[in-house]
SERO-4910 file (N, C-alpha, C, O; in steps of 0.05 Angstrom, whole numbers):
BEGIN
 pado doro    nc1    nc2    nc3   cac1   cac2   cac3    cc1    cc2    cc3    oc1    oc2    oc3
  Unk    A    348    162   -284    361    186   -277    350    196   -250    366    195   -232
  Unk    A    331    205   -246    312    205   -231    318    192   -203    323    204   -182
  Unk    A    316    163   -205    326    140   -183    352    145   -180    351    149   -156
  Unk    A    373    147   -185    408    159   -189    399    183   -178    385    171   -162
  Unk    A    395    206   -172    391    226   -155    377    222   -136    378    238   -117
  Unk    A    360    200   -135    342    202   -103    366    183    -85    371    193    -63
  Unk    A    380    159    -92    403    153    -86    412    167    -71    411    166    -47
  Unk    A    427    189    -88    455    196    -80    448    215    -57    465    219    -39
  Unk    A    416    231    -57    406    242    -36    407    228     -8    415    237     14
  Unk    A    395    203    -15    394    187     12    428    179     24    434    177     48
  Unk    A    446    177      4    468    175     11    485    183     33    504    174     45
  Unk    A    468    207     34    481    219     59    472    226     81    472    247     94
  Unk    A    463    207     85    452    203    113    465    177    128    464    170    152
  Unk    A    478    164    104    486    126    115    527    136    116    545    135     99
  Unk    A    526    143    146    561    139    138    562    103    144    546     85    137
  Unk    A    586    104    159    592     72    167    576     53    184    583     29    188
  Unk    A    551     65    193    543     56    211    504     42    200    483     33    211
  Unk    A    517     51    166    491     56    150    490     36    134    511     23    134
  Unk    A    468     25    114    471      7     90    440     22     72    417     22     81
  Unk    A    450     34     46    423     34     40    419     20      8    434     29    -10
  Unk    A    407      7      4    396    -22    -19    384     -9    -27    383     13    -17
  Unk    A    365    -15    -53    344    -19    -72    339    -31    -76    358    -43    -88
  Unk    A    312    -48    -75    300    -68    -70    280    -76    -91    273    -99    -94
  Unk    A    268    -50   -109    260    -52   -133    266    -26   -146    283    -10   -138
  Unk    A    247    -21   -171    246     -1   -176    236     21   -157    248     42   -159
  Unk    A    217     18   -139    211     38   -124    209     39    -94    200     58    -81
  Unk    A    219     15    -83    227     14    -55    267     12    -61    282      6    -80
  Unk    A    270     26    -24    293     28    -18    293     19      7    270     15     14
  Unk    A    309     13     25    314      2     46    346     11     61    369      6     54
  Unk    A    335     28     86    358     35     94    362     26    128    344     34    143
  Unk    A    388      8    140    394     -2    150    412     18    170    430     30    158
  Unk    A    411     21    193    421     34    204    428     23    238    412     26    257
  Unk    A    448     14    240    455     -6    266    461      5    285    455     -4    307
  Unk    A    473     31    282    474     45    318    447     64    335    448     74    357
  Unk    A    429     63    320    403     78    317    391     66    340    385     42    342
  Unk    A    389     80    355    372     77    385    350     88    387    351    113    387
  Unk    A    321     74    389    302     76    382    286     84    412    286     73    434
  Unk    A    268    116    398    254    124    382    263    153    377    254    172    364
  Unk    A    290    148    394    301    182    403    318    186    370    306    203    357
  Unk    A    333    178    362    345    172    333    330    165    313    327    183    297
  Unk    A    318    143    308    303    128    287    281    152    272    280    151    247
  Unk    A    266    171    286    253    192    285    259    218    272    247    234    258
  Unk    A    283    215    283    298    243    273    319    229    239    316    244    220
  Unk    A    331    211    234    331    199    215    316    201    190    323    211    169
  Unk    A    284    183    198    268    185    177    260    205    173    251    204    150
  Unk    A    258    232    184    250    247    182    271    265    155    263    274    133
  Unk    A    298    266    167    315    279    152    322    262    115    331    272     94
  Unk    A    315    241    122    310    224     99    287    234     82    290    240     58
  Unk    A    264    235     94    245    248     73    241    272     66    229    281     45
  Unk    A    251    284     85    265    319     75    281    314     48    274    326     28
  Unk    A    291    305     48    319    295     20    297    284      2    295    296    -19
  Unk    A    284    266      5    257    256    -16    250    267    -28    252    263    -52
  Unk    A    235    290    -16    216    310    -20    238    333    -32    225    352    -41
  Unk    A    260    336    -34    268    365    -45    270    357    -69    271    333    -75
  Unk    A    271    373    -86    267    373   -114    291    368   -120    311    380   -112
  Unk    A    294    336   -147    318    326   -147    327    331   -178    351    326   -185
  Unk    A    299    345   -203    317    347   -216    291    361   -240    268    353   -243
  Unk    A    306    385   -256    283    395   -261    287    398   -300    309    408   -307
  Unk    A    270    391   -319    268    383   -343    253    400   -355    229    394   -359
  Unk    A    264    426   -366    251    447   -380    235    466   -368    245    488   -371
  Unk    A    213    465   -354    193    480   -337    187    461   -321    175    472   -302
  Unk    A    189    433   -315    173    411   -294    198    403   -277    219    395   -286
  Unk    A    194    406   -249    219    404   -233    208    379   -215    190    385   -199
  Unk    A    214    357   -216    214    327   -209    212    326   -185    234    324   -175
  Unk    A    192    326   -167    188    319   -128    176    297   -124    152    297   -125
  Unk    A    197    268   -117    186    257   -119    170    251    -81    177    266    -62
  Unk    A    149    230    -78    138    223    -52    145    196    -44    151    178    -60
  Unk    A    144    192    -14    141    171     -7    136    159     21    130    167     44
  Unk    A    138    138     12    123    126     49    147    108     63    158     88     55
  Unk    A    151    128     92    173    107    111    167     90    130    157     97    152
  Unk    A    172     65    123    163     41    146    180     41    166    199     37    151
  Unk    A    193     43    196    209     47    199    193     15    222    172      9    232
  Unk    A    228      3    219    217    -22    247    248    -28    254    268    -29    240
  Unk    A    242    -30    286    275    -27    298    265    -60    319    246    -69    332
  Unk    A    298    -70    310    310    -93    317    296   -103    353    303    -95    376
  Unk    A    280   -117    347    272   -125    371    294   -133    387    304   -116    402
  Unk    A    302   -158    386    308   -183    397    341   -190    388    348   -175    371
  Unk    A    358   -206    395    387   -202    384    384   -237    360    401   -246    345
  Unk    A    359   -248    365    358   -270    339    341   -260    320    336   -271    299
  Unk    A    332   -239    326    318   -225    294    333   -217    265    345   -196    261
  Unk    A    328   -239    245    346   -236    224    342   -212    212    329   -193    223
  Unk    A    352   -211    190    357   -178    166    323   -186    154    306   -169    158
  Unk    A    317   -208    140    295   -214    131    269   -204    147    252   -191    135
  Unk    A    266   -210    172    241   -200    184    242   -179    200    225   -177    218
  Unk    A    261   -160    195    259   -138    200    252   -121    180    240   -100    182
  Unk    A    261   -132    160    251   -125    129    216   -120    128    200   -102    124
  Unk    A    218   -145    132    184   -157    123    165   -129    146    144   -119    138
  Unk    A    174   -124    167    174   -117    189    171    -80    177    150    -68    182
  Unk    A    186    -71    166    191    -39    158    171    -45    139    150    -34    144
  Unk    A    170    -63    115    154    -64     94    124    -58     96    110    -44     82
  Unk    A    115    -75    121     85    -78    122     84    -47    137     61    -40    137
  Unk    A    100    -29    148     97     -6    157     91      3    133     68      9    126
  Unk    A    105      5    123    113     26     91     82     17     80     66     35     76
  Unk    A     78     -1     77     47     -7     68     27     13     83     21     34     71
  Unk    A     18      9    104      6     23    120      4     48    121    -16     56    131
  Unk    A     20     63    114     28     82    120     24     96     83     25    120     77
  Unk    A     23     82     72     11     90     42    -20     92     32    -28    108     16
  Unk    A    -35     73     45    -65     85     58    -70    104     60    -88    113     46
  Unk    A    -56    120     79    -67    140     87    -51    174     73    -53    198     78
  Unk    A    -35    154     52    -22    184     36      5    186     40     15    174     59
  Unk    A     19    202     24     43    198     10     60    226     37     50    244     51
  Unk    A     85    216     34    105    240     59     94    235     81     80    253     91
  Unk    A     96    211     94     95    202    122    106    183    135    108    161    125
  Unk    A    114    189    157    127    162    169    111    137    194    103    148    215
  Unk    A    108    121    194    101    106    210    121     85    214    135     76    195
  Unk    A    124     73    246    133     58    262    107     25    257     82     21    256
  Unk    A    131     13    253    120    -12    250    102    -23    278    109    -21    301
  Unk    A     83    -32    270     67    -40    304     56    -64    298     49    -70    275
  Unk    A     52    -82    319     46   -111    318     23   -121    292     27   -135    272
  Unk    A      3   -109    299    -11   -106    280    -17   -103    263    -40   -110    257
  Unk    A     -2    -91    245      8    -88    218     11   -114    204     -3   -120    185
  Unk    A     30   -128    212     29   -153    208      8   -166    194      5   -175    172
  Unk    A     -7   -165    216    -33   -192    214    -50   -168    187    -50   -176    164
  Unk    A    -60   -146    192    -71   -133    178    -59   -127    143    -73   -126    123
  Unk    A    -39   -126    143    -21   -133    110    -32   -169    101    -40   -175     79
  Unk    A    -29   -181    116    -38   -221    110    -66   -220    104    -77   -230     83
  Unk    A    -82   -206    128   -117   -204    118   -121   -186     88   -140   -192     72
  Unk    A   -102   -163     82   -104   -156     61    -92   -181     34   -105   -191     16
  Unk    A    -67   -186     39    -60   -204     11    -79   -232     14    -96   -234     -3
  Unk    A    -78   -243     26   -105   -251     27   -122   -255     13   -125   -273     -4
  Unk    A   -144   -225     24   -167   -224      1   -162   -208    -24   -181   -200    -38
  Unk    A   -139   -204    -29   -129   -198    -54   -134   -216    -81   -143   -215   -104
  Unk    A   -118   -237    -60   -116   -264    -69   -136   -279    -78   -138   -291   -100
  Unk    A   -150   -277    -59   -170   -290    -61   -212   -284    -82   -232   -295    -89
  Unk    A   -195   -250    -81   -211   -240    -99   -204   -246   -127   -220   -258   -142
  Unk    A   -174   -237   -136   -170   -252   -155   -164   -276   -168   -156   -281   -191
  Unk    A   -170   -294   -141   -178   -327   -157   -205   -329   -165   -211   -342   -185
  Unk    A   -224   -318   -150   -264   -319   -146   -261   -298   -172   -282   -301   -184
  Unk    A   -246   -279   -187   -255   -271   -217   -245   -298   -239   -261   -311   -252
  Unk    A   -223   -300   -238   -211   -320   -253   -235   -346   -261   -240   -354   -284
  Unk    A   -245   -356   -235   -267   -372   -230   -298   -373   -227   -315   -390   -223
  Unk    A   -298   -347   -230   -332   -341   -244   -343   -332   -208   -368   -330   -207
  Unk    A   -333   -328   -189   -347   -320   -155   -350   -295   -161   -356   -280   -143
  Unk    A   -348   -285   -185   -350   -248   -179   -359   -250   -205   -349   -260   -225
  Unk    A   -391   -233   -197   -405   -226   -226   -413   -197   -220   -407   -182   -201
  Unk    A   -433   -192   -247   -447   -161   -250   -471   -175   -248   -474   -198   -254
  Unk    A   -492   -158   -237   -524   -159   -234   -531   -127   -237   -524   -108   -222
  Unk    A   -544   -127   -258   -555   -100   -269   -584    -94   -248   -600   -113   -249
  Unk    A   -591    -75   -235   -618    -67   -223   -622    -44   -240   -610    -23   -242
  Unk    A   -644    -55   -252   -662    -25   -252   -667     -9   -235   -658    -11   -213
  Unk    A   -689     19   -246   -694     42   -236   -715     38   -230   -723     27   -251
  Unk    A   -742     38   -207   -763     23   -217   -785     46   -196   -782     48   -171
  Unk    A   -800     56   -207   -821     68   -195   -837     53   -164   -856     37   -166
  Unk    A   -831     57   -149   -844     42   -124   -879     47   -121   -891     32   -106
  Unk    A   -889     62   -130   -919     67   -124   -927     41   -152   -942     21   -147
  Unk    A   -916     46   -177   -937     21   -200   -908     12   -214   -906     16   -238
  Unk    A   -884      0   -197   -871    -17   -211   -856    -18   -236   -841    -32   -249
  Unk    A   -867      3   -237   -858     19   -270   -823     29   -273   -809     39   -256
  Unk    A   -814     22   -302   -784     23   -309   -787     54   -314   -798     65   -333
  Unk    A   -770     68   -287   -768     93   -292   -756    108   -321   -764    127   -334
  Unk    A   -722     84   -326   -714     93   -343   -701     67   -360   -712     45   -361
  Unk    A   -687     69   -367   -677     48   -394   -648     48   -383   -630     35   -395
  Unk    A   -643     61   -359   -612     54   -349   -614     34   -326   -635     21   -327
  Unk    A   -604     29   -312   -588      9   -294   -569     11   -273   -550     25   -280
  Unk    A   -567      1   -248   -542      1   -233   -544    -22   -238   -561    -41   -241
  Unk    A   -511    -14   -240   -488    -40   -242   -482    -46   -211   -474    -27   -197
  Unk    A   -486    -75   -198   -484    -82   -179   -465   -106   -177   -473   -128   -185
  Unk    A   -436   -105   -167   -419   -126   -160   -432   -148   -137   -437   -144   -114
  Unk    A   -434   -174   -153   -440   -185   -125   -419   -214   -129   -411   -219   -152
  Unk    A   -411   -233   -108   -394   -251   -101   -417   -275    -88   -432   -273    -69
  Unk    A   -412   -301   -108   -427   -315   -107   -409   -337    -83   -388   -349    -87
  Unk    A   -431   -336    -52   -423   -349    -27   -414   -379    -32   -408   -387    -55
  Unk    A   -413   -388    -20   -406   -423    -14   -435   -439    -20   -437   -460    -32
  Unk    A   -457   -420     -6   -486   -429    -17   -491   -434    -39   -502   -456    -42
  Unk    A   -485   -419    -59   -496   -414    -80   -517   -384    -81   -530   -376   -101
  Unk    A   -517   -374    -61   -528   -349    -60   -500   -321    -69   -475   -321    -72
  Unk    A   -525   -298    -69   -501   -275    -89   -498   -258    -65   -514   -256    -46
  Unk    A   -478   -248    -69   -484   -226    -39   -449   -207    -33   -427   -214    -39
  Unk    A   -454   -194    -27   -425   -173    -18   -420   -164      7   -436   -151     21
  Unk    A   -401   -169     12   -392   -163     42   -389   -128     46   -380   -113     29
  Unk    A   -398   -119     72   -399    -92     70   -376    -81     76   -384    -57     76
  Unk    A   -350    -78     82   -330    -68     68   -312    -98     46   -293   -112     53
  Unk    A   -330    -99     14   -316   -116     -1   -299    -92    -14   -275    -95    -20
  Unk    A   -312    -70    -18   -298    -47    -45   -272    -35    -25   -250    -33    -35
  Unk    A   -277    -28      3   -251    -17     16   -231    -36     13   -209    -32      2
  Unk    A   -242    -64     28   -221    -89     13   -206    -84     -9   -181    -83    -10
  Unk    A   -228    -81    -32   -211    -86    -61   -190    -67    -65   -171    -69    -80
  Unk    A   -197    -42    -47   -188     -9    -56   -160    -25    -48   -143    -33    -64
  Unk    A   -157    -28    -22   -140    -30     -2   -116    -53    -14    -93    -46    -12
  Unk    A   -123    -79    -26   -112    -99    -37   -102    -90    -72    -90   -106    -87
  Unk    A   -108    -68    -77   -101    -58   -105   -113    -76   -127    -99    -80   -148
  Unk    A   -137    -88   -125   -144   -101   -144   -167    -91   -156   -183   -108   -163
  Unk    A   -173    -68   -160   -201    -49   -162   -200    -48   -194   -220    -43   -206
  Unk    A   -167    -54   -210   -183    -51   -237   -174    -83   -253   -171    -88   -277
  Unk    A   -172    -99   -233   -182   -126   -242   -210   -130   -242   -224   -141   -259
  Unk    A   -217   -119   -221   -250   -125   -210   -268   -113   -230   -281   -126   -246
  Unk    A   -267    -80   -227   -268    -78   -257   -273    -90   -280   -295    -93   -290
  Unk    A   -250    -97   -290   -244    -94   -319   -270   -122   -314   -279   -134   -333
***
Protein backbone atom coordinates (compact mmCIF):
# COMPACT_ATOMS: atom_id res chain seq x y z
CA UNK A 1 0.00 0.00 0.00
CA UNK A 2 2.59 2.13 1.06
CA UNK A 3 4.81 1.42 -2.30
CA UNK A 4 1.29 2.15 -4.54
CA UNK A 5 1.33 5.70 -3.03
CA UNK A 6 5.02 6.46 -3.23
CA UNK A 7 4.35 5.45 -7.07
CA UNK A 8 1.70 7.36 -7.90
CA UNK A 9 3.60 10.39 -6.07
CA UNK A 10 6.58 9.98 -8.28
CA UNK A 11 4.16 9.75 -11.13
CA UNK A 12 3.99 13.01 -11.62
CA UNK A 13 6.85 14.17 -12.40
CA UNK A 14 7.37 11.55 -15.61
CA UNK A 15 5.02 13.03 -18.49
CA UNK A 16 6.15 11.69 -22.01
CA UNK A 17 9.43 12.42 -21.81
CA UNK A 18 9.70 10.21 -18.53
CA UNK A 19 9.90 6.32 -17.57
CA UNK A 20 9.66 5.47 -13.97
CA UNK A 21 10.27 1.32 -13.02
CA UNK A 22 10.68 -0.55 -9.84
CA UNK A 23 13.37 -2.41 -9.64
CA UNK A 24 12.80 -4.08 -6.27
CA UNK A 25 10.97 -3.71 -3.37
CA UNK A 26 12.78 -0.63 -2.42
CA UNK A 27 14.60 0.90 -5.33
CA UNK A 28 12.91 2.88 -8.16
CA UNK A 29 14.43 4.15 -11.17
CA UNK A 30 13.43 7.13 -13.06
CA UNK A 31 14.46 7.82 -16.66
CA UNK A 32 14.13 11.04 -17.99
CA UNK A 33 15.45 11.78 -21.77
CA UNK A 34 15.05 15.47 -22.38
CA UNK A 35 16.85 16.45 -18.99
CA UNK A 36 19.82 18.61 -19.67
CA UNK A 37 22.26 18.27 -17.18
CA UNK A 38 22.90 19.90 -14.29
CA UNK A 39 20.49 22.88 -14.91
CA UNK A 40 17.30 20.22 -14.96
CA UNK A 41 18.53 16.94 -13.49
CA UNK A 42 18.82 19.05 -10.04
CA UNK A 43 15.79 20.65 -9.98
CA UNK A 44 14.00 17.15 -10.81
CA UNK A 45 15.57 15.18 -8.05
CA UNK A 46 14.96 17.54 -5.97
CA UNK A 47 11.13 17.88 -6.62
CA UNK A 48 11.08 14.05 -6.56
CA UNK A 49 12.20 13.86 -3.06
CA UNK A 50 9.95 16.59 -1.96
CA UNK A 51 7.08 13.96 -3.08
CA UNK A 52 9.19 11.14 -1.05
CA UNK A 53 9.34 12.86 1.90
CA UNK A 54 5.61 14.18 2.12
CA UNK A 55 3.62 12.10 4.07
CA UNK A 56 1.96 9.41 1.93
CA UNK A 57 -0.32 7.81 4.21
CA UNK A 58 -1.41 7.92 7.78
CA UNK A 59 -2.77 4.65 10.01
CA UNK A 60 -4.61 5.70 13.18
CA UNK A 61 -2.09 8.14 14.99
CA UNK A 62 1.31 7.04 12.81
CA UNK A 63 1.44 9.04 9.54
CA UNK A 64 4.00 7.03 7.11
CA UNK A 65 7.27 9.41 5.76
CA UNK A 66 8.97 7.47 4.03
CA UNK A 67 13.26 8.37 3.13
CA UNK A 68 15.48 8.02 0.56
CA UNK A 69 18.63 8.20 -1.39
CA UNK A 70 18.92 9.77 -5.17
CA UNK A 71 21.71 8.55 -7.40
CA UNK A 72 21.34 10.69 -10.17
CA UNK A 73 23.87 9.83 -13.45
CA UNK A 74 23.25 11.58 -16.86
CA UNK A 75 23.99 9.92 -20.25
CA UNK A 76 27.51 10.47 -21.11
CA UNK A 77 28.19 9.34 -24.53
CA UNK A 78 25.41 8.46 -27.41
CA UNK A 79 26.78 4.38 -27.07
CA UNK A 80 26.00 4.34 -23.37
CA UNK A 81 23.36 1.66 -22.90
CA UNK A 82 20.12 1.81 -20.34
CA UNK A 83 22.19 -0.87 -18.27
CA UNK A 84 25.24 1.30 -17.36
CA UNK A 85 23.66 4.16 -16.76
CA UNK A 86 21.76 2.19 -14.34
CA UNK A 87 24.70 0.60 -12.74
CA UNK A 88 25.96 4.25 -12.97
CA UNK A 89 22.78 6.09 -10.76
CA UNK A 90 22.92 2.93 -8.55
CA UNK A 91 26.50 3.15 -7.22
CA UNK A 92 25.38 7.02 -6.60
CA UNK A 93 22.34 5.98 -4.69
CA UNK A 94 24.83 3.78 -2.68
CA UNK A 95 27.02 6.54 -1.81
CA UNK A 96 24.92 8.75 -0.99
CA UNK A 97 23.28 6.32 1.73
CA UNK A 98 26.54 6.48 3.80
CA UNK A 99 26.14 9.44 4.61
CA UNK A 100 22.20 9.45 5.44
CA UNK A 101 18.85 9.28 4.24
CA UNK A 102 16.99 12.66 1.96
CA UNK A 103 19.94 13.39 -0.27
CA UNK A 104 20.93 13.63 -3.61
CA UNK A 105 24.18 12.93 -5.18
CA UNK A 106 25.50 13.04 -8.84
CA UNK A 107 27.20 10.01 -9.90
CA UNK A 108 31.15 10.67 -10.13
CA UNK A 109 33.85 8.52 -11.56
CA UNK A 110 34.79 7.22 -8.56
CA UNK A 111 32.05 5.85 -7.19
CA UNK A 112 32.45 3.19 -9.36
CA UNK A 113 35.71 1.76 -8.35
CA UNK A 114 34.81 2.62 -4.62
CA UNK A 115 31.20 0.41 -4.67
CA UNK A 116 33.73 -2.82 -6.39
CA UNK A 117 36.40 -2.17 -3.40
CA UNK A 118 33.34 -2.33 -1.14
CA UNK A 119 31.51 -5.64 -2.72
CA UNK A 120 34.59 -6.94 -2.78
CA UNK A 121 35.49 -7.03 0.74
CA UNK A 122 32.09 -7.86 1.47
CA UNK A 123 32.70 -10.75 -0.34
CA UNK A 124 35.39 -11.57 0.66
CA UNK A 125 34.77 -11.15 4.32
CA UNK A 126 32.07 -13.40 4.00
CA UNK A 127 33.94 -16.22 2.38
CA UNK A 128 37.15 -15.83 5.27
CA UNK A 129 33.86 -16.44 7.95
CA UNK A 130 32.41 -19.35 6.09
CA UNK A 131 36.18 -20.64 6.08
CA UNK A 132 37.46 -20.17 9.49
CA UNK A 133 39.90 -16.42 8.33
CA UNK A 134 37.80 -14.61 10.92
CA UNK A 135 38.01 -15.58 14.59
CA UNK A 136 37.44 -14.13 18.34
CA UNK A 137 40.56 -13.73 20.66
CA UNK A 138 39.45 -12.88 24.12
CA UNK A 139 42.22 -10.29 26.03
CA UNK A 140 42.08 -9.87 29.35
CA UNK A 141 42.20 -6.98 31.84
CA UNK A 142 45.59 -7.21 33.27
CA UNK A 143 47.28 -5.03 35.89
CA UNK A 144 50.57 -3.62 34.24
CA UNK A 145 52.69 -2.95 37.51
CA UNK A 146 52.33 -7.25 38.81
CA UNK A 147 50.51 -8.81 35.80
CA UNK A 148 47.64 -9.45 37.75
CA UNK A 149 43.87 -10.44 36.24
CA UNK A 150 42.21 -7.25 37.12
CA UNK A 151 38.87 -8.84 36.52
CA UNK A 152 37.16 -12.10 35.32
CA UNK A 153 35.91 -10.16 32.12
CA UNK A 154 37.53 -9.84 28.74
CA UNK A 155 37.69 -7.93 25.45
CA UNK A 156 36.45 -9.59 22.70
CA UNK A 157 38.93 -8.96 19.90
CA UNK A 158 38.05 -9.70 16.06
CA UNK A 159 41.07 -10.74 14.34
CA UNK A 160 41.53 -12.21 10.46
CA UNK A 161 43.95 -14.80 10.06
CA UNK A 162 46.72 -13.32 7.03
CA UNK A 163 48.08 -15.50 4.20
CA UNK A 164 51.02 -16.08 6.89
CA UNK A 165 49.35 -17.70 9.24
CA UNK A 166 49.59 -14.74 11.51
CA UNK A 167 46.23 -12.99 13.24
CA UNK A 168 45.88 -9.42 12.65
CA UNK A 169 43.13 -6.62 11.48
CA UNK A 170 43.34 -4.10 9.12
CA UNK A 171 42.78 -0.55 10.52
CA UNK A 172 39.70 0.45 8.80
CA UNK A 173 38.39 -3.65 8.75
CA UNK A 174 35.05 -2.57 11.03
CA UNK A 175 34.33 0.77 8.68
CA UNK A 176 34.76 -1.89 5.82
CA UNK A 177 32.36 -4.26 7.39
CA UNK A 178 30.00 -1.21 8.48
CA UNK A 179 30.17 -0.01 4.96
CA UNK A 180 29.73 -3.64 3.02
CA UNK A 181 26.64 -4.42 5.40
CA UNK A 182 28.07 -7.41 6.76
CA UNK A 183 28.48 -6.29 10.51
CA UNK A 184 25.85 -8.91 11.73
CA UNK A 185 27.32 -11.80 9.85
CA UNK A 186 30.64 -10.85 11.43
CA UNK A 187 28.96 -10.82 14.45
CA UNK A 188 26.82 -13.46 14.75
Amino acid sequence: MLRAALADQLRLDHGETGLLAQLSPHEFASCHWETQPPFQAMPLAQRMLSRIQHPLITLGTLTLRPAASIGVAIRLSGDENAESLLRRAASAALSVAARGKNQIVFFESGQAEAEARRLTFAHTLLDGIEHGRCTLFFQPQVDMRDQRLLSISAEALRRWRQDDGSWSLAEDFICQAEAGGVMVPLGN
